[in-house]
C-alpha positions as a printed Julia matrix, in Angstrom:
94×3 Matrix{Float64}:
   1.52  -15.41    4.31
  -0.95  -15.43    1.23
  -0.1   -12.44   -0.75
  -2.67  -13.44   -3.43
  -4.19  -10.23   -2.61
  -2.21   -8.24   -2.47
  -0.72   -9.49   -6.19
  -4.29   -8.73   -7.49
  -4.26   -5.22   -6.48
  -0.88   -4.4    -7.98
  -1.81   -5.76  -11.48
  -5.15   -3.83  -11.48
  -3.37   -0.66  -10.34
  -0.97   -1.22  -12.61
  -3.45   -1.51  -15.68
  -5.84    1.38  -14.44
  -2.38    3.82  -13.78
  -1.52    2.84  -17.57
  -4.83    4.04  -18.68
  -5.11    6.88  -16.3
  -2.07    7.98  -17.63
  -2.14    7.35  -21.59
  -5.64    9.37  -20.95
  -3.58   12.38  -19.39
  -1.29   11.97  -22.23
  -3.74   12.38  -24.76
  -4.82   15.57  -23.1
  -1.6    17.23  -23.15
  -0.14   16.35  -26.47
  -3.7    17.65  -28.32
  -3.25   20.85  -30.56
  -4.9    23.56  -28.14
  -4.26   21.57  -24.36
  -4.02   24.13  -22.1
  -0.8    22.35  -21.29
   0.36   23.12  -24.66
  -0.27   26.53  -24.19
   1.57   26.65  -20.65
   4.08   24.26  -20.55
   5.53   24.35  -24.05
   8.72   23.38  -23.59
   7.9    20.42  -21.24
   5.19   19.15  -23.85
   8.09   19.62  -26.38
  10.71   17.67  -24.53
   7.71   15.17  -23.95
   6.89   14.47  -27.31
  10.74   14.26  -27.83
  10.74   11.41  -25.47
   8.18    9.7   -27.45
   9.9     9.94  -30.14
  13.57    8.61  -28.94
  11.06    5.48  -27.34
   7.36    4.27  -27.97
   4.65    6.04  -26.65
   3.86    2.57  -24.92
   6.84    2.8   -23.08
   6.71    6.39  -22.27
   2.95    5.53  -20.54
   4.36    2.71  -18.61
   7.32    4.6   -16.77
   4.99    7.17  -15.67
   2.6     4.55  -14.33
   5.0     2.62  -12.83
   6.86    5.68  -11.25
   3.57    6.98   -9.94
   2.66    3.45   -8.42
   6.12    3.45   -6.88
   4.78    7.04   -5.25
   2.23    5.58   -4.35
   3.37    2.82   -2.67
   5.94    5.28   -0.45
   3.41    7.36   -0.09
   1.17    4.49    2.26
   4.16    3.27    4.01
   4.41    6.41    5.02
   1.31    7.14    5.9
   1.01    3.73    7.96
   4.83    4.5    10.04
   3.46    8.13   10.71
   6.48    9.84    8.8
   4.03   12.2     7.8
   2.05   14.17   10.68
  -0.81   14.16    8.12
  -1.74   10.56    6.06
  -1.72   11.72    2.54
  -2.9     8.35    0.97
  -4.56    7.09    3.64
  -5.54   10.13    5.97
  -5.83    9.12    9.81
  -9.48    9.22   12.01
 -11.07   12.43   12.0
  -8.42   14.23    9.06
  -9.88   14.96    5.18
């Protein structure tokens, strides 16, 4: 089985979920986010996180933990555990 493809697309979605997500990140650690204004203790425990590690490292468990959702997320989707798709939504759902 050639799984070159399938490679291919993990290392893009990998790069594109670190980018996404250092965007996001940017958002929410700016002076007057909305998430600041919200969610201060979470964007306080966040930036505490960056500090203990890198904020490198912080970006790439969220993207890979996302991508892992993802990916359970399809299989799902493709066994019909869900009775709606919610990656991949079946003929006639939106």
């Amino acid at each position: 089985m050639d799984t070159t493809a399938l490679k291919n697309f993990a290392q893009k979605a990998r790069v594109d979920l670190i980018h996404q997500v250092g965007a996001q990140l940017k958002l929410v650690l700016a002076s007057d986010s909305l998430a600041r204004r919200e969610q201060d203790k979470s964007v306080h425990a966040l930036e505490e996180q960056i500090e203990r590690k890198t904020k490198e490292v912080v970006i790439e468990e969220v993207a890979y933990t996302w991508f892992n959702r993802f990916c359970a997320l399809r299989f799902m989707d493709v066994n019909r555990y869900n009775s709606v798709g919610v990656v991949s939504p079946s003929e006639g759902q939106t």
